[in-house]
KELUM-178638 format. One record per residue (C-alpha): x, y, z. Coordinates in pm, whole numbers, m for minus. Example, Ala and Ser with C-alpha at 12.3 -4.5 7.8 and 13.67 -1.06 7.14 Angstrom:
<pts>
   east  north     up
   1230   m450    780
   1367   m106    714
</pts>
This chain:
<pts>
   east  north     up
    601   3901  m7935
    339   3689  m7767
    515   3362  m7896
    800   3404  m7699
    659   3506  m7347
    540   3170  m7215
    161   3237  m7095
     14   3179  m6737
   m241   2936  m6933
     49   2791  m7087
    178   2720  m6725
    m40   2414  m6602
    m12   2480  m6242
   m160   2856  m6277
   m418   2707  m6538
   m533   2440  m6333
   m518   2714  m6008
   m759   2962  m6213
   m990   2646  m6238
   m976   2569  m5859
  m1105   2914  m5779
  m1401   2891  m6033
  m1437   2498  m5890
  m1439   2635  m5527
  m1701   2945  m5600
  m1921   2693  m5746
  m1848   2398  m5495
  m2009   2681  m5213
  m2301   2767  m5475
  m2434   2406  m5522
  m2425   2359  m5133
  m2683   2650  m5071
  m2866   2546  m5433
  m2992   2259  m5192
  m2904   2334  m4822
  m3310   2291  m4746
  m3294   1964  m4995
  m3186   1738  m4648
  m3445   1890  m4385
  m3761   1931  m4605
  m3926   1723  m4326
  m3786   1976  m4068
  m3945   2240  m4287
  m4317   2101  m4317
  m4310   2011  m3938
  m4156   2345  m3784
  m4251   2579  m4047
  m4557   2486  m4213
  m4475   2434  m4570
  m4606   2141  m4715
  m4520   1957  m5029
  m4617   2243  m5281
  m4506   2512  m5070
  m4184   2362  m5051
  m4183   2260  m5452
  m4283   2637  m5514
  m3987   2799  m5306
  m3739   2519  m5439
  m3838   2590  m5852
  m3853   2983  m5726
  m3454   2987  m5802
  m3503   3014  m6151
  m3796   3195  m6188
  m3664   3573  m6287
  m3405   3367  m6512
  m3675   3222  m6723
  m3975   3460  m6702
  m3756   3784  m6668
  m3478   3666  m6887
  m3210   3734  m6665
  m2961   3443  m6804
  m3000   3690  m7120
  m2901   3988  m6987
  m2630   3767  m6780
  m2495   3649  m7145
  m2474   3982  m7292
  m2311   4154  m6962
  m2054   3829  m6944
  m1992   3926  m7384
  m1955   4267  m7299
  m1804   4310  m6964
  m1583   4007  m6957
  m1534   3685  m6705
  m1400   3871  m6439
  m1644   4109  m6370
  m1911   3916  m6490
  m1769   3643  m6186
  m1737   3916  m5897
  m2103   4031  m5991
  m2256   3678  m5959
  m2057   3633  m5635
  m2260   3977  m5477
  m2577   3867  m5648
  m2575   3542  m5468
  m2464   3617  m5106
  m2750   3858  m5125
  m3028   3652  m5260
  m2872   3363  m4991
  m2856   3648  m4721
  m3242   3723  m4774
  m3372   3353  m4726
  m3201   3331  m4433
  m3379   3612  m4277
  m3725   3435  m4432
  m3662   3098  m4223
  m3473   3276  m3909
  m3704   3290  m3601
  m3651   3721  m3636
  m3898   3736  m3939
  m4140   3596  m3739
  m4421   3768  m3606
  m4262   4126  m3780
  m4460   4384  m3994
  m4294   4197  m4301
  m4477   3886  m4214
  m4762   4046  m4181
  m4723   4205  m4547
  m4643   3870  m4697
  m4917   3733  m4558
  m5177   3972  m4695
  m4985   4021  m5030
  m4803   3830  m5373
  m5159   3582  m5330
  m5257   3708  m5686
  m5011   3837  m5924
  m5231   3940  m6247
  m5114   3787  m6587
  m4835   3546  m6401
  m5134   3322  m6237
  m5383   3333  m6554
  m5101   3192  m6741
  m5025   2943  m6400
  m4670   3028  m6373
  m4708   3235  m6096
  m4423   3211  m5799
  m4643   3221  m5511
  m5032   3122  m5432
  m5318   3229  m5169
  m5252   3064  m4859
  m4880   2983  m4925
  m4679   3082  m4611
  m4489   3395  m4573
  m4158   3255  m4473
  m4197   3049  m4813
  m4276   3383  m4995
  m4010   3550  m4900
  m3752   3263  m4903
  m3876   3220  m5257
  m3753   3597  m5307
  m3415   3589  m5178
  m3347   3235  m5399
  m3487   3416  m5663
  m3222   3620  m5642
  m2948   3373  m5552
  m3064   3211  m5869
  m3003   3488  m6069
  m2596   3512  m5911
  m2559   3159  m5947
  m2672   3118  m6309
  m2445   3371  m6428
  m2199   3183  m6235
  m2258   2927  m6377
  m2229   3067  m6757
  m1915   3290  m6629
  m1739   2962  m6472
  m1804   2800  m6861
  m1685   3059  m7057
  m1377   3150  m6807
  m1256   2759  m6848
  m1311   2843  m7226
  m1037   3142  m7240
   m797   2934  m6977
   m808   2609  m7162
   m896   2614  m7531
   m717   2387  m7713
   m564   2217  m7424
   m740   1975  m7221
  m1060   2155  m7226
  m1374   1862  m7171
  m1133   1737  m6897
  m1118   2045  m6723
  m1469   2140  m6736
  m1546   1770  m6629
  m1315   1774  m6327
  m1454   2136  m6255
  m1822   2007  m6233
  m1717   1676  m6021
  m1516   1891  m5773
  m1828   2137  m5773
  m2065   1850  m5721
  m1919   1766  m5347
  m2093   2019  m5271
  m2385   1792  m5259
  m2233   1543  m5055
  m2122   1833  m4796
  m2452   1999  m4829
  m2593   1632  m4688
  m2386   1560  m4468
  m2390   1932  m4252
  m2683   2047  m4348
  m2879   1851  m4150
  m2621   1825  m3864
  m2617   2259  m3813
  m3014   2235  m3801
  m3025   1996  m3527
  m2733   2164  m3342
  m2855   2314  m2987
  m2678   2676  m3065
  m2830   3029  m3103
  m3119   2938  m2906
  m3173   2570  m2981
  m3207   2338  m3286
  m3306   2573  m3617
  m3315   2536  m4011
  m3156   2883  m4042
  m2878   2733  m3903
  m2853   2526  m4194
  m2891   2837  m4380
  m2651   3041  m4202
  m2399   2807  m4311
  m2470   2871  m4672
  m2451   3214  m4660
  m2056   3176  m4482
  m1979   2963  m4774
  m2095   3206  m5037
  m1828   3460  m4828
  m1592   3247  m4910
  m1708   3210  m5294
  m1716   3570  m5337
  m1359   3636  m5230
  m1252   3323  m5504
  m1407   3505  m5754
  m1194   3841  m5639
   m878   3651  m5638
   m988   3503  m5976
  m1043   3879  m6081
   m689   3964  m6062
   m535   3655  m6248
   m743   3710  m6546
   m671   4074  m6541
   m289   3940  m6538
   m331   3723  m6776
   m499   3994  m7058
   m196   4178  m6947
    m19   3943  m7096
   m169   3876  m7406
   m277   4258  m7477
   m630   4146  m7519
   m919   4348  m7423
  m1145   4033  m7351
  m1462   4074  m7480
  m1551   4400  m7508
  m1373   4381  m7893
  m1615   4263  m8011
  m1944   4381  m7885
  m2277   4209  m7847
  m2510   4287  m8150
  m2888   4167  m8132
  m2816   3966  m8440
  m2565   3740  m8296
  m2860   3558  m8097
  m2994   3521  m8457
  m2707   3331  m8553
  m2722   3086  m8248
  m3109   3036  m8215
  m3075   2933  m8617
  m2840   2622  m8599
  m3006   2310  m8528
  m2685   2140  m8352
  m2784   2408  m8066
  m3111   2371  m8029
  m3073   1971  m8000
  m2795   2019  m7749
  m3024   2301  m7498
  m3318   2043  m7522
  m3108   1762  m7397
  m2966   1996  m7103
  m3282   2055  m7060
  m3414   1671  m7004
  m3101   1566  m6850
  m3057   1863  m6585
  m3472   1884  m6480
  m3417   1464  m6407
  m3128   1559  m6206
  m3152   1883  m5997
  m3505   1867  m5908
  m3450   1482  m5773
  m3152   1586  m5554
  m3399   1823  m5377
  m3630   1592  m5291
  m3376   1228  m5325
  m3346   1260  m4891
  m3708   1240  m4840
  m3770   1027  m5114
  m3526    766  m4936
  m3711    855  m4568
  m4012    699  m4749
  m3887    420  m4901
  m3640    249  m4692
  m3654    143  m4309
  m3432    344  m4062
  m3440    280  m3660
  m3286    584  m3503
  m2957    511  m3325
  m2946    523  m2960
  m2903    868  m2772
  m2571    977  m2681
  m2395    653  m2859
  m2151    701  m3159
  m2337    672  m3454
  m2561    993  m3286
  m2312   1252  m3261
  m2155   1518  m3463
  m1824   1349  m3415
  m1928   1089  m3698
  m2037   1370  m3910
  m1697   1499  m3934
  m1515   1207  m3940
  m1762   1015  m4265
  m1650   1392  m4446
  m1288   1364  m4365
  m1315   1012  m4508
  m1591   1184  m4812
  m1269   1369  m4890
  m1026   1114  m4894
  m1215    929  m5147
  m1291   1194  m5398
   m895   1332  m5366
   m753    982  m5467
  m1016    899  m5669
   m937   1257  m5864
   m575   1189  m5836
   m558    800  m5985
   m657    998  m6298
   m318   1173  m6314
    m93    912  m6160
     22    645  m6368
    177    268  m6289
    183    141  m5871
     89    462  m5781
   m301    511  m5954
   m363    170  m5842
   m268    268  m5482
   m497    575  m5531
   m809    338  m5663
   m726     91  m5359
   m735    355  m5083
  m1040    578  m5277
  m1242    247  m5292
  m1203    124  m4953
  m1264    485  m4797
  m1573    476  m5039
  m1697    103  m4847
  m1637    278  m4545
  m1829    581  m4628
  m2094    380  m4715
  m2110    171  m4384
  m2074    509  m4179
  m2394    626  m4357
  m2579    272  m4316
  m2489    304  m3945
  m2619    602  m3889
  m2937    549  m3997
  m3028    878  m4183
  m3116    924  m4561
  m2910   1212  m4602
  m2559   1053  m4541
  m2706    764  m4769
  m2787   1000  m5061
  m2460   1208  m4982
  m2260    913  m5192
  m2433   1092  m5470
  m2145   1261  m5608
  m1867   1057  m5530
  m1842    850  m5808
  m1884   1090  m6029
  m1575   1281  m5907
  m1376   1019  m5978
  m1532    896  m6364
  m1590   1270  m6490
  m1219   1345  m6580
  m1157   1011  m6705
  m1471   1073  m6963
  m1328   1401  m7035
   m997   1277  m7134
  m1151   1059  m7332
  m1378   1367  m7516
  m1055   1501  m7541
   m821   1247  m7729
  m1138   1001  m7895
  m1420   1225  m7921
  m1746   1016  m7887
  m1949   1340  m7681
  m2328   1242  m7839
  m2286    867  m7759
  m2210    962  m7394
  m2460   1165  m7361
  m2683    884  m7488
  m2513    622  m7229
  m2583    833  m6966
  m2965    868  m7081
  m2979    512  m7059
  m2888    504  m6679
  m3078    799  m6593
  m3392    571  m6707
  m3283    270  m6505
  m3225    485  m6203
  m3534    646  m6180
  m3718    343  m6215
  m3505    153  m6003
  m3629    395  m5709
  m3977    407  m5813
  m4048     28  m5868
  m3777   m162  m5671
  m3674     35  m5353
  m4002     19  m5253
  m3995   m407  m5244
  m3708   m370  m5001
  m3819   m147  m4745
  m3888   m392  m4511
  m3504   m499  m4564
  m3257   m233  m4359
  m3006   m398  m4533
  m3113   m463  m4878
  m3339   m144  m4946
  m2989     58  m4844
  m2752   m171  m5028
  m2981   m113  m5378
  m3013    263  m5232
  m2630    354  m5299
  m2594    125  m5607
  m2841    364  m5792
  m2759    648  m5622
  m2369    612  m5721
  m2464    544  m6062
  m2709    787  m6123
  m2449   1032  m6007
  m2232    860  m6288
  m2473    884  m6548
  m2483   1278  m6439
  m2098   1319  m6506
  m2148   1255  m6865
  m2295   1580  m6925
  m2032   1812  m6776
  m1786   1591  m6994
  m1943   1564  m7297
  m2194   1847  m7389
  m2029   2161  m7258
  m1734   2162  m7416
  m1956   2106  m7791
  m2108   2475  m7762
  m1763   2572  m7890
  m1839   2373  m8181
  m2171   2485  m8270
  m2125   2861  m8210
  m1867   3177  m8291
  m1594   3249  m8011
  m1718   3569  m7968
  m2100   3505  m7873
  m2046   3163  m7619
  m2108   3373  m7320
  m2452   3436  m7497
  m2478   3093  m7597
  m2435   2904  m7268
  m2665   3199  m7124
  m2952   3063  m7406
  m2881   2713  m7306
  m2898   2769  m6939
  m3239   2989  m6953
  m3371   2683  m7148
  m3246   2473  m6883
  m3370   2703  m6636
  m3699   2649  m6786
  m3757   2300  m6645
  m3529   2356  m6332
  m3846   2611  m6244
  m4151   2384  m6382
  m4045   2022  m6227
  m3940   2113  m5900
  m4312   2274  m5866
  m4464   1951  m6072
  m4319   1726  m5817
  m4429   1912  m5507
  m4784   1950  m5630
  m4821   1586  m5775
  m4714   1444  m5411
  m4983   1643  m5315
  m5224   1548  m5488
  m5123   1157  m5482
  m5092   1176  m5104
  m5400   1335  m4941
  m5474   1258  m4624
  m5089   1187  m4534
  m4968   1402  m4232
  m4648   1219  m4211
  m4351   1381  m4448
  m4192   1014  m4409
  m4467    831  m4565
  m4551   1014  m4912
  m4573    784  m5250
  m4302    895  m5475
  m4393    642  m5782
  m4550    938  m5994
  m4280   1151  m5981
  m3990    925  m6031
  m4205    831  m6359
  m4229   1172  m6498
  m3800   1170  m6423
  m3774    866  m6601
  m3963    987  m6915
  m3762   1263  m6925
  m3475   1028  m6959
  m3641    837  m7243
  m3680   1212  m7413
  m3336   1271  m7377
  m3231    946  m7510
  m3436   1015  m7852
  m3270   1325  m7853
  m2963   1174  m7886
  m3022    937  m8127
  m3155   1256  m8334
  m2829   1453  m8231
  m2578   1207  m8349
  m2766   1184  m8698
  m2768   1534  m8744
  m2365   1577  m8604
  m2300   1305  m8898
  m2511   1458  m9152
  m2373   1836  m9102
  m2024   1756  m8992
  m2026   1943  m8609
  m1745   1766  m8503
  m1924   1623  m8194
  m1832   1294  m8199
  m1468   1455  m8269
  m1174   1469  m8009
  m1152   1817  m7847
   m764   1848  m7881
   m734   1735  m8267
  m1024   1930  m8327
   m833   2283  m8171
   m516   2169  m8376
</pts>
C-alpha cells in the first residue's frame, strides 16, 4: 500500500521544509549558546566576573548533562517517546533555562533576598569539589551562580535538541541525501554565530530599558528561543503527518532495553568516532566563547569617531543584511548549475569582501570573528555531497584536524607579531578565522551521518545521546581550563583587553593533534572491520 502513496519525505520540498524548522530551532539555540561570548569584557567590568568566573558559568551548560547524565535520559526519552515530542520538550527546557539567566544578569536580581542566598550558599558542594568538578566556588559572584543555573538548564534543552535535530534528519532523509542535509543543517545553524556577534554586542550597548545593559543581550536570546519553540510545534505536526502516512508508530516499537547501550558502548568504530567529537568540538565551542576577546588582545583597534557611520547601529544591520546575502548564494551555488552557480559564487564572494571591510571599519573584534561561519555555510553541503556520492568521511575528518592545528597556532604564535599592524593583524585575523570555521564544517559532514553505520536503527537516538554526553564532557572541562589558566598566566592584569592567550590556544591545538591520531587510528580500524566509513552514504542505503 505504502509503495504507491508518494511520501512527504519522498517530496523534496516538504523534506527539505522539515529540515528548515529543525535548522531554524537550532540557528536560535547556538545564538544564546554564546550571546555572553561577544561582551565578556562588559561582564568583568559591570558585573564582576573575572576570567574563571566567567569560564565556570560558560562550561556550566553542560554540567547536569555530564555529571547527572541527562543526554542519557534525553536518548532513552527521544527512543521511547519519539522526535516530536522529544523536539517540543527541548524547546520548553531551553526557553526556561535561557529565561532564568536572564533574570541572573538583569539589574532586578540585584540587591534581592535571592542574591543574598547565592551569596551565602553553593560555596561548598560536598563530594562535587573533593573530586574538583564542582560548578561553583567560594567567592564566585551570585549573578554567575545563578546564571550558571539557568544555562544549566538551557544546556540540558539544547542537547537534546541537538540529538532530536540528528535523529529527526535520520527518519526524513535516510537513504537520500542524508550527510548533505545534516551538513547544510549545521552550516545554516552555525549563522547563528555570526548573528550572535554581530547583535549581541549592539542590544548591550543600546540606551533602552534604562540605559546600556548585558541582559539586553540576553533578552534577545530568550525572544529567539520563542521563536525556536514554536518551529519545533510546527515540526510536531508534520512528523505526526508523516507517521500517518506510513502507519508507523515511531519509536516506541521498539522499546529501549538497558542492553542496547551494551551493544553500542562495545563496538570500537563508536568509541573512536565520540573521542574525536570530543577533541574536535572542545577545540571549537570553547574558542568561540572566548575568540572576541582573544582578538581584543591581540590585534590593534582605534574606536571610530562618535556619531560617524562606522558607530551606529545602522551598520550593524546593514553588514547582516549583506552576512545574509553571502551565506544564501553561497548555499544556493551548491544547487544551481552552469551561468547561474557562478553568478551565485561572484555575488556571495564579493558580499563576503565587503563584509569583511564593514567589520575592519568598524573597529570591533566581534564583527571580525562574526566571518566565523560564513565559509563554512557555503563548503559544508558541498563536503556532504561529496560523503554522499564518494564516501571519504575519516579522511575529512583528518583534513580538518590538520587545519584545526594550524589555526590555533596561527592565533597563538603569529597574530600576536601583527598587532602593531591594523591592517595586517586583521587581514591574518579573518584568513584563520574563515578557515578554521572550514575545518569545523567537516564534522557535521562527515562524522554524523557514520553513527548510522556503526549502530542499530532502533538505538541512534541513544547513540548520538552517548556521543554527545562524551562530548559534553570536554564542552564542561575546557571552557573552565581556559578561564582559570588566563588566570593564572595573567596576574596582576586589570585590563580584560590585555590577557596572554598563548597557553590556551596551545592546549586547543593539542587537542587537534589528538584528534588527528585518532583519525589515522579510525581509518585503520574502518579498513580492517569493513564500517563502511570511507563509503558513499547513498550506495551504501541502496
Amino acid at each position: 500500500m505504502n509503495s504507491t502513496i508518494k511520501l512527504m519525505r519522498d517530496v523534496p520540498a516538504i523534506r527539505w521544509t522539515a529540515l528548515v524548522l529543525l535548522a531554524f530551532a537550532m540557528f536560535c539555540s547556538y545564538i544564546f549558546m554564546d550571546i555572553l561570548s561577544p561582551i565578556k569584557d562588559l561582564m568583568q567590568s559591570t558585573s564582576g566576573w573575572d576570567s574563571t568566573a566567567f569560564g565556570t558559568m560558560q562550561g556550566s551548560e553542560t554540567f547536569l548533562n555530564v555529571f547527572i547524565f541527562f543526554l542519557i535520559f534525553a536518548g532513552i526519552i527521544l527512543d521511547k517517546m519519539g522526535v516530536r515530542f522529544t523536539a517540543v520538550l527541548s524547546g520548553a527546557v531551553m526557553l526556561i533555562g535561557a529565561a532564568i539567566k536572564w533574570y541572573a544578569v538583569s539589574n532586578s536580581f540585584i540587591g534581592t533576598g535571592l542574591e543574598t542566598w547565592f551569596n551565602n550558599h553553593l560555596n561548598y558542594i560536598p563530594g562535587f569539589h573533593e573530586l574538583g568538578i564542582a560548578p561553583f566556588y567560594d567567592g564566585m559572584p551570585a549573578s554567575a551562580k545563578l546564571a550558571s543555573c539557568g544555562f544549566m538548564v538551557f544546556g540540558c534543552g539544547v542537547e537534546m535538541a541537538g540529538i532530536t535535530v540528528s535523529r529527526g534528519i535520520v527518519k526524513w532523509f535516510k537513504g537520500r541525501e542524508m550527510a548533505l542535509a545534516m551538513g547544510s543543517e549545521m552550516a545554516l545553524a552555525r549563522l547563528g554565530v555570526a548573528t550572535c556577534m554581530i547583535f549581541s554586542p549592539m542590544f548591550a550597548k543600546a540606551n533602552i530599558f534604562g540605559g546600556p545593559h548585558v541582559s539586553h543581550s540576553v533578552a534577545f536570546g530568550v525572544i529567539l528561543l520563542m521563536i525556536a519553540l514554536i518551529m519545533f510545534i510546527v515540526y510536531f505536526f508534520m512528523d505526526k503527518k508523516l507517521d500517518a502516512q506510513t502507519s508507523e508508530a515511531e519509536e516506541k516499537d521498539e522499546p529501549f532495553r538497558l542492553k542496547d547501550l551494551g551493544g553500542i558502548l562495545s563496538s570500537w568504530g563508536f568509541w573512536l568516532v565520540a573521542l574525536l567529537c570530543v577533541l574536535y568540538y572542545s577545540a571549537i565551542f570553547p574558542f568561540q566563547k572566548y575568540a572576541v576577546n582573544m582578538l581584543q588582545c591581540n590585534l590593534t583597534f582605534t574606536t571610530p569617531e562618535e556619531g560617524s557611520f562606522w558607530a551606529g547601529n545602522s551598520v550593524t544591520i546593514i553588514q547582516y543584511v549583506i552576512m545574509l546575502i553571502v551565506a544564501a548564494t553561497a548555499f544556493i551555488s551548491n544547487f544551481s548549475k552552469g551561468a547561474m552557480k557562478k553568478v551565485y559564487l561572484c555575488i556571495s564572494i564579493i558580499c563576503l569582501i565587503i563584509f569583511c571591510y564593514m567589520g575592519y571599519m568598524r573597529q570591533s573584534a566581534e564583527t571580525i570573528f562574526a566571518v566565523f561561519p560564513l565559509l563554512a555555510v557555503g563548503i559544508t553541503p558541498i563536503l556532504g555531497k561529496y560523503v554522499d556520492n564518494k564516501g571519504k568521511a575519516a579522511s575529512m575528518l583528518m583534513i580538518g584536524s590538520l587545519l584545526l592545528i594550524a589555526c590555533h597556532l596561527t592565533f597563538a604564535f603569529i597574530l600576536p607579531l601583527a598587532k602593531g599592524s591594523e591592517i595586517g593583524g586583521v587581514m591574518i585575523a579573518y584568513i584563520t578565522i574563515l578557515v578554521l570555521g572550514a575545518s569545523f564544517s567537516l564534522v557535521p559532514a562527515s562524522l554524523w551521518p557514520s553513527v548510522p553505520k556503526l549502530v542499530d536503527s532502533k538505538v541512534i537516538g541513544s547513540a548520538y545521546a552517548l556521543i554527545f554526553w562524551i562530548q559534553n564532557i570536554g564542552l564542561w572541562l575546557f571552557p573552565l581550563l581556559i578561564g582559570k589558566i588566563l588566570d593564572k598566566t595573567n596576574v596582576g592584569v586589570t585590563d580584560p583587553t590585555k590577557l596572554d592567550y598563548t597557553i590556551p590556544l596551545l592546549m586547543l591545538a593539542l587537542l587537534g593533534v589528538a584528534a588527528l591520531i585518532l583519525g589515522f587510528v579510525l581509518k585503520a580500524w574502518d579498513k580492517k572491520k569493513g564500517l563502511g566509513l570511507e563509503l558513499p552514504n547513498i550506495q551504501q542505503s541502496k
